[in-house]
C-alpha positions in Angstrom: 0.0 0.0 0.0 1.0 3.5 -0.9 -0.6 6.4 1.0 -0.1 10.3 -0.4 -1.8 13.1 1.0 -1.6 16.4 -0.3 -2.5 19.8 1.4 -5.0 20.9 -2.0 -8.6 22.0 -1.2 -9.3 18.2 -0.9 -11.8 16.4 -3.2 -15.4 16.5 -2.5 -16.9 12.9 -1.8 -19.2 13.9 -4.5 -16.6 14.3 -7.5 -13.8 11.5 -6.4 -14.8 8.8 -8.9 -14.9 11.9 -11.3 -11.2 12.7 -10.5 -10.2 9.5 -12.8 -11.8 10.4 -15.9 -9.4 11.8 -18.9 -9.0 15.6 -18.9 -11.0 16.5 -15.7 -9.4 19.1 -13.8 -10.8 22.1 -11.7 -11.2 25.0 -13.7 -7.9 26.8 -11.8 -5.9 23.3 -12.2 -2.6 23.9 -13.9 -2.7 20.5 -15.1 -4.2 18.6 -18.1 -6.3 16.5 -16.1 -4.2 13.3 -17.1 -2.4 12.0 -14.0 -5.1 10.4 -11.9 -6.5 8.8 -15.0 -2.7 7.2 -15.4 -3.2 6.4 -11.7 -6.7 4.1 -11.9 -5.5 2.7 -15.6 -1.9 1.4 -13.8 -4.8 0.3 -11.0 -6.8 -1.2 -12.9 -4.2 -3.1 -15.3 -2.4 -4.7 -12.2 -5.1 -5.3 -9.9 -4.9 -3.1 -7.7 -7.0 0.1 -6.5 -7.1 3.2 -5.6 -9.6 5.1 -2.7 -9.8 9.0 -2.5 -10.9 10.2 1.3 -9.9 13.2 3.1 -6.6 13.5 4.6 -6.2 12.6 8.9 -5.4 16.5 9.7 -5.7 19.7 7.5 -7.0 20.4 4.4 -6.3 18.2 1.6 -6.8 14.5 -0.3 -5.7 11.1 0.8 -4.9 8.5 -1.8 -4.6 5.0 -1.1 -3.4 2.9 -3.8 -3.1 -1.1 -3.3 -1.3 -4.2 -5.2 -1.6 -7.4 -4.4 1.9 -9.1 -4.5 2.3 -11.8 -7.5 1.8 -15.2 -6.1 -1.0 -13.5 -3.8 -5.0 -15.3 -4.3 -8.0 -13.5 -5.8 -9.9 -12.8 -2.8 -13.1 -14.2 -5.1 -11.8 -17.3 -5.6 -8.3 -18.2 -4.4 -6.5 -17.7 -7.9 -3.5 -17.0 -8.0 -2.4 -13.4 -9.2 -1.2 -13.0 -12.5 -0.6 -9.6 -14.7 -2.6 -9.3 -17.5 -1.1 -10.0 -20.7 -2.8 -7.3 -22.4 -0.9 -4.3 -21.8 -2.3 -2.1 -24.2 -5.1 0.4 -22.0 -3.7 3.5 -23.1 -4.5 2.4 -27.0 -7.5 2.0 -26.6 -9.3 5.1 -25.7 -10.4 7.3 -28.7 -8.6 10.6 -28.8 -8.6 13.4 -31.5 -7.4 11.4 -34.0 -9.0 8.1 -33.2 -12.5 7.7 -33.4 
């Protein structure tokens, strides 16, 4: 497990699964609104996760991201953990030259 927190304005319950879709951003971000997305696509491509909540003291964002170690089981049904062959993700989301 890897925890960050930051010291932002925090994410608002409401917009946190928001936060992983490409190119959303607050409108006084300095940032393309790429990063997290990078964040739950790594996630999602290795099995892991990641949880938004509010930092433990101040203002701000916690992030949690989990792996489960190769050789670990599926909590659903005891397999064993293997990466994905298909490493690809990135490819397959239209952009502006892709339909």
């Amino acid at each position: 497990m890897l925890t960050v927190d930051d010291d932002g304005p925090g994410i608002a319950p409401q917009e946190r699964e928001r936060v992983f879709q490409r190119f959303s951003r607050r409108t006084d971000s300095p940032g393309s609104g790429l990063g997290l997305t990078l964040v739950a696509q790594q996630m999602a491509l290795h099995r892991g996760t990641v949880r938004i909540s509010d930092r433990l003291e101040g203002p701000g964002a916690r992030f949690e991201i989990r792996l489960p170690r190769l050789g670990d089981t599926d909590t659903d049904d005891t397999r064993t953990m293997e990466l994905p062959l298909r490493r690809d993700w990135l490819s397959d989301f239209p952009g502006p030259d892709r339909p």
